[in-house]
N, C-alpha and C positions, 0 to 999 in steps of 0.2 A: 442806795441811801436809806437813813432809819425812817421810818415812818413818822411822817410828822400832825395830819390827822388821822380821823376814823370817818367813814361816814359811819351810823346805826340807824334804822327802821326802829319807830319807836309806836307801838302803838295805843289806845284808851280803849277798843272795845273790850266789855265785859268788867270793864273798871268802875263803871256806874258815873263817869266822867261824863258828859256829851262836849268833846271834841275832836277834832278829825286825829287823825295817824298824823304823824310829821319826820323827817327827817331830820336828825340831829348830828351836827358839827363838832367834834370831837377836839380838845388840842392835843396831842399826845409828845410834844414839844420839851423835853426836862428842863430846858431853858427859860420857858416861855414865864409868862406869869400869870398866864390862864391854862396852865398846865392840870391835864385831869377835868378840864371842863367842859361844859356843854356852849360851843360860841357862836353858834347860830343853831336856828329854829327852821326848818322848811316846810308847814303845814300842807295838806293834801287837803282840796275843795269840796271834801266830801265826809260823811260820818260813818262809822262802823267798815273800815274796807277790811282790817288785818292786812298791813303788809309784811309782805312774805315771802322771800325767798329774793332778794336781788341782783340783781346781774351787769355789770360790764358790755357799754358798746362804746361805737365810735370812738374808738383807740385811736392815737399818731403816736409816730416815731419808731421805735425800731427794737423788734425783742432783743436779737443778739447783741448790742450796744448796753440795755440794761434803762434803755430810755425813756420806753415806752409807756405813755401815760394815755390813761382811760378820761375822757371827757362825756360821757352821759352814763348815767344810772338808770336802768327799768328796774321800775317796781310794778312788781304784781301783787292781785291782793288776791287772800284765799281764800274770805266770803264773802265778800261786794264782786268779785271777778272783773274790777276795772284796772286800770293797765293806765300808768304813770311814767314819763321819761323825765328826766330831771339831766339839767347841764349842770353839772359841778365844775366845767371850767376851769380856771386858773385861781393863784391866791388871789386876783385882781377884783374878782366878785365873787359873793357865793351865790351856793345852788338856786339854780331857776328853774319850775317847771316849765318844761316847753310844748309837752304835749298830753292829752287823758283821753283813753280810749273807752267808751262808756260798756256796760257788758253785754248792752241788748243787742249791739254787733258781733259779738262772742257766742250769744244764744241764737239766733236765727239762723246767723251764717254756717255755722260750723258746729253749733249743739255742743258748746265746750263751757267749763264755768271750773270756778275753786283754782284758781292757778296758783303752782306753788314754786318753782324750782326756774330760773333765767342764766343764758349761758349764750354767748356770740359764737357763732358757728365759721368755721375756716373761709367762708367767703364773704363774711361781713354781718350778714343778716344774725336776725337774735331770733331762739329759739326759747321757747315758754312751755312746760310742761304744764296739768293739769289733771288733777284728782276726780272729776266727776263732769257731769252733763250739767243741761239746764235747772235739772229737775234735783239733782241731790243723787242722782243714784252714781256708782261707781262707773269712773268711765277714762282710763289712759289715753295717749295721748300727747300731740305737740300742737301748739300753734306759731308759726313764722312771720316777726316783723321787720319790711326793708330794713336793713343795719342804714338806712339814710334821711329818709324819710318816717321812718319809724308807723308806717301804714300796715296794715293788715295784711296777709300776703296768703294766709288759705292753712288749710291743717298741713303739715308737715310728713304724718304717716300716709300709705296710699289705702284708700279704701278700703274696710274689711277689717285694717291691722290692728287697731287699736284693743289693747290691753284691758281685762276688766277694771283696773285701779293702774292709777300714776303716781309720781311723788317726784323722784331726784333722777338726776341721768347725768352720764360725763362721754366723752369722745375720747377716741386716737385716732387722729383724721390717715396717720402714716400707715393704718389696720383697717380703714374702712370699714371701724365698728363706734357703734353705739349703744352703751349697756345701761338702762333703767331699773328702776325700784318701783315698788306696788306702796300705794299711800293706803287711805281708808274711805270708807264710803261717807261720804259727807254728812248726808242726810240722818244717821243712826249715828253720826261721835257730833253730834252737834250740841249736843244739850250734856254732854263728859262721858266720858271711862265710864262703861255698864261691863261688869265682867259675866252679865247675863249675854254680852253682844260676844264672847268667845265662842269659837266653833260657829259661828254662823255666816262667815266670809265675809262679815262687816270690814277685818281686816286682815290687808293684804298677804298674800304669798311668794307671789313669783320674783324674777329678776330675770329682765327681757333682753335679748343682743340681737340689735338692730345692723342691717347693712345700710351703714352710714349714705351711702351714695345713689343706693336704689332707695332710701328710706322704706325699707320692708322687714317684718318680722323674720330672725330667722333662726333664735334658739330661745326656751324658758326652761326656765332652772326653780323647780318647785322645793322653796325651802325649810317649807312646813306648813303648816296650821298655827294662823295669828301670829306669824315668824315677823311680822312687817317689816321686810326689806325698806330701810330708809336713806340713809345717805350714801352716797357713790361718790368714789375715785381711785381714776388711773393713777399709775406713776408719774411724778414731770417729765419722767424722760420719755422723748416721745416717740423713741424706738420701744421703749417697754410696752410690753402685750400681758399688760398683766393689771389689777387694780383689786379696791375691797369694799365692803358692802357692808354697812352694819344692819343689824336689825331688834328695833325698837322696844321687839318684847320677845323675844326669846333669849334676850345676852349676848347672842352669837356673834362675829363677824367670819365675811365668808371671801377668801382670794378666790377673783375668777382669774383665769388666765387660758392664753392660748394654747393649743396642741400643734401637735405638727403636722396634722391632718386640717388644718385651719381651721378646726371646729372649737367651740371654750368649753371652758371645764370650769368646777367651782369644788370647794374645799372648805370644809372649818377651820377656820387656825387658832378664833381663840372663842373662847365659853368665858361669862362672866356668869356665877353660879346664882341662885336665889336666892332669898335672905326669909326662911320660916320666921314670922311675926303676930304679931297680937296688935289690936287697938288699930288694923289698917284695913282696906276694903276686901282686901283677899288674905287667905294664910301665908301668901305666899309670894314677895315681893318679888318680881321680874329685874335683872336691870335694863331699865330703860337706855339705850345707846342710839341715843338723838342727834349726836354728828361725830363726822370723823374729819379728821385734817390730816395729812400726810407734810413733811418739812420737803422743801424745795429739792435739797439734798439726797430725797426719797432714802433719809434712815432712818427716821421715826414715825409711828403713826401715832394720832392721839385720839384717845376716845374720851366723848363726854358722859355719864351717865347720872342720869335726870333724877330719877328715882330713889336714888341709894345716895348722890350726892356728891361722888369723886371724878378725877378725869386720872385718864391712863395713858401712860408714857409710854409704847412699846417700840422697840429694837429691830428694825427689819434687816435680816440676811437673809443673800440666795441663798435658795433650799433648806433655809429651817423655818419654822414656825416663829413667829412674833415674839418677843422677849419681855415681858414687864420690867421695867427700865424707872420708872417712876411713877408715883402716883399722890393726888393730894385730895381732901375734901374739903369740899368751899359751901356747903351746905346741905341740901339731901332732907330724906324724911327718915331717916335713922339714927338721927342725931341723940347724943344722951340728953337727959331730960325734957325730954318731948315725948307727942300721944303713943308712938309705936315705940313696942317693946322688941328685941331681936329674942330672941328663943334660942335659934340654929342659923351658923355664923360657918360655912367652910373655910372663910377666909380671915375673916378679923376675932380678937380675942376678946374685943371690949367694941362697943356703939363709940364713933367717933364724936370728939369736942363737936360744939360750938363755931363756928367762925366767925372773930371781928375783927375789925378792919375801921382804922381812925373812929375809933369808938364805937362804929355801929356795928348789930348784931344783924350777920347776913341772913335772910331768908332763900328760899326758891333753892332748886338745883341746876346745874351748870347744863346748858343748851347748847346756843352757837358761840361756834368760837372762831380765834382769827390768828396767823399765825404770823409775823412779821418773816420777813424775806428772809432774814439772818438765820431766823430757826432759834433765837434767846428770848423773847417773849410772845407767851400766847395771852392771845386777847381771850375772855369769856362774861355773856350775858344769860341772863336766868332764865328769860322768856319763853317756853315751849309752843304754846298756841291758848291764848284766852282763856279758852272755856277751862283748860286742864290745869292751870295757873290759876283758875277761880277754886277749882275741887280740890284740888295737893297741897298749893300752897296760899291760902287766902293771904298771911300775913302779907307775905311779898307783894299782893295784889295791892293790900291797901296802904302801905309803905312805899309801892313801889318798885322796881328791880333794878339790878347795878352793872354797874361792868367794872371788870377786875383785870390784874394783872396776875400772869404766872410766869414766874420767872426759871426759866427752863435752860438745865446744864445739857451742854448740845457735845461733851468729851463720853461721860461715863452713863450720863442719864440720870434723873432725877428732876424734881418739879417742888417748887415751892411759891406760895404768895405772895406778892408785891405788898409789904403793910403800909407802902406810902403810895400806892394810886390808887383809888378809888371812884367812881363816876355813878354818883347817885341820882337816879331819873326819879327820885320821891320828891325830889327838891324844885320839881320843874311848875314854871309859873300858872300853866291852869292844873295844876295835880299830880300825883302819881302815876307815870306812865309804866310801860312794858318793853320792855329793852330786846331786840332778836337781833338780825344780821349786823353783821360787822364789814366792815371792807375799806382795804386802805386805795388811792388815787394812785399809787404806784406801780399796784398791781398786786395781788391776792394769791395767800399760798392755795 
């Protein structure tokens, strides 16, 4: 069935707001008459968390039927390091938190903090990824909570394994692997983007493949220098032995896949080039490629890129390399008539417009995104992480961030904006908030 809300993590650190993070109730209903609106509010009891990264537990009913609905939300935050479960329930009520796990359980027990990335694991329980230690410094890693009781359950890697940097990770439970992303060091991208922190392991490199069932390190795939491996995903199909990586600042994205010798392999398949500039903090824009979605279907991938401002539509066939299929810009810092000048363009011939949408003029660049089950509309919020939403794009900070529609040909390929949906988080009753995850109660491409 279509999607008929959202949930989104909306958060006010670094907004100069003092109110907690909250969860926002989406209608996404064309019928409705609070369509495109924000129809409930679920504040968190707490100030400054950043939530970040949300995950799916406590499922019923039945995948193969198409039935199956998700009834709690974990939210993790990635600088308060406190851990949130929320019942989203039925239309009958909305979301309730049920449980808050505070961090100084996080820091003693298990010297874990910065959690970024939530995913239920094939036997129930929820798995939590995290970016660093107590202390700020870089430090990979899982932590496991009952999928029932929603309690603590111990670090997830076995001793020794943990990674120097964590960020995102996905499964194929039918491969008895588990393949992770390297994030950044907390404590040195805390205060924003220093391109003095390049070449100095602030951030990450690797991409790690875990044996899912011994939970053991058992291959890393070094993909450069300040490459930051970020968002992860398998195919849906869950015989496929294959999935893609993007990475944050090199443009890359990387297919890992299996061998026949069961070991993995990894590959470039696509390069988004740089953009030589003026009037920006470096000569030399990277794009940033902040997430990826894959359609159910597994024949499109999409990337967002933060930096530059577009998302990309591309074409997967076996054995050939990704296809550009589509692509739009919904914002970006390479916009014409704004601070940065382009110089040297391998791709575009002119700085793209402006985007507005029922009159308003969009700031920020496109983050996370969400893909409806169909594969005809992708959800996108502008939100990256705070700090870097204060440095890039202040406007959007102080306005606010949105969530948009793109409406996506699922025959030939191609991607264009929705001009009649719109979802303005500037408009919200204590201020301008910050728009990140997405996820629908149906279930999430």
């Amino acid at each position: 069935p279509r999607e008929e809300v959202a949930y989104v993590t909306c958060n006010y650190r670094g907004t100069g707001i003092e109110q907690p993070d909250f969860l926002a109730t989406v209608d996404l209903n064309p019928r409705s008459a609070c369509y495109g609106q924000v129809i409930h509010r679920l504040p968190m009891p707490n100030l400054k968390d950043e939530l970040h990264g949300a995950g799916w537990a406590g499922g019923c009913g039945c995948f193969e039927s198409g039935t199956r609905r998700w009834s709690k939300l974990v939210l993790p935050s990635l600088v308060s390091s406190r851990i949130y479960v929320v019942d989203v329930g039925s239309k009958c009520h909305p979301p309730k938190l049920i449980k808050m796990i505070e961090p100084v359980e996080l820091y003693w027990k298990y010297n874990k903090a910065h959690l970024t990335v939530t995913h239920c694991l094939p036997n129930g329980d929820v798995l939590i990824a995290n970016e660093g230690d107590a202390a700020g410094n870089g430090k990979g890693g899982f932590l496991v909570l009952d999928g029932e009781t929603f309690d603590l359950k111990g670090n997830w890697e076995k001793e020794g394994e943990a990674p120097p940097t964590g960020y995102d990770f996905w499964y194929q439970a039918r491969h008895n692997v588990l393949v992770s992303s390297a994030g950044m060091v907390a404590r040195r991208v805390g205060n924003g983007f220093n391109p003095d922190d390049l070449k100095k392991g602030v951030f990450g490199r690797r991409l790690n493949v875990w044996n899912l069932s011994c939970r053991t390190l058992t291959q890393c795939f070094d993909l450069g220098e300040d490459s930051l491996p970020a968002s992860v995903k398998f195919l849906h199909n869950p015989d496929a032995a294959e999935g893609y990586v993007s990475c944050a600042l090199s443009g890359v994205i990387y297919r890992f896949y299996k061998c026949e010798d069961d070991r993995w392999a990894v590959e470039e398949v696509i390069r988004i080039p740089p953009k030589e500039v003026s009037g920006w903090i470096m000569p030399k824009m990277p794009a940033l490629c902040a997430y990826i979605v894959i359609s159910m279907d597994d024949r499109f991938l999409y990337v967002s890129n933060w930096f530059h401002g577009d998302i990309r539509q591309y074409k997967l066939s076996k054995g050939c390399k990704p296809q550009l299929v589509g692509q739009v810009f919904v914002g970006g810092s390479i916009l014409r008539g704004g601070p940065v000048t382009v110089c040297r363009d391998e791709e575009l011939k002119c700085q793209p417009e402006p985007l507005v949408v029922k009159c308003k003029r969009i700031y920020g660049g496109p983050a996370k995104m969400q893909l409806s089950l169909d594969g005809k509309r992708l959800y996108v919020t502008n939100s990256f992480y705070s700090t870097w939403d204060r440095q890039f794009y202040p406007t959007m900070v102080r306005e606010g961030s949105v969530m948009l529609q793109i409406d996506v040909d699922t025959d030939k390929g191609g991607l264009s904006v929705n001009k009649n949906f719109l979802v303005e988080f500037g408009k919200e009753p204590h201020g301008p908030a910050l728009a990140n995850e997405i996820h629908f109660p149906g279930g999430d491409a």
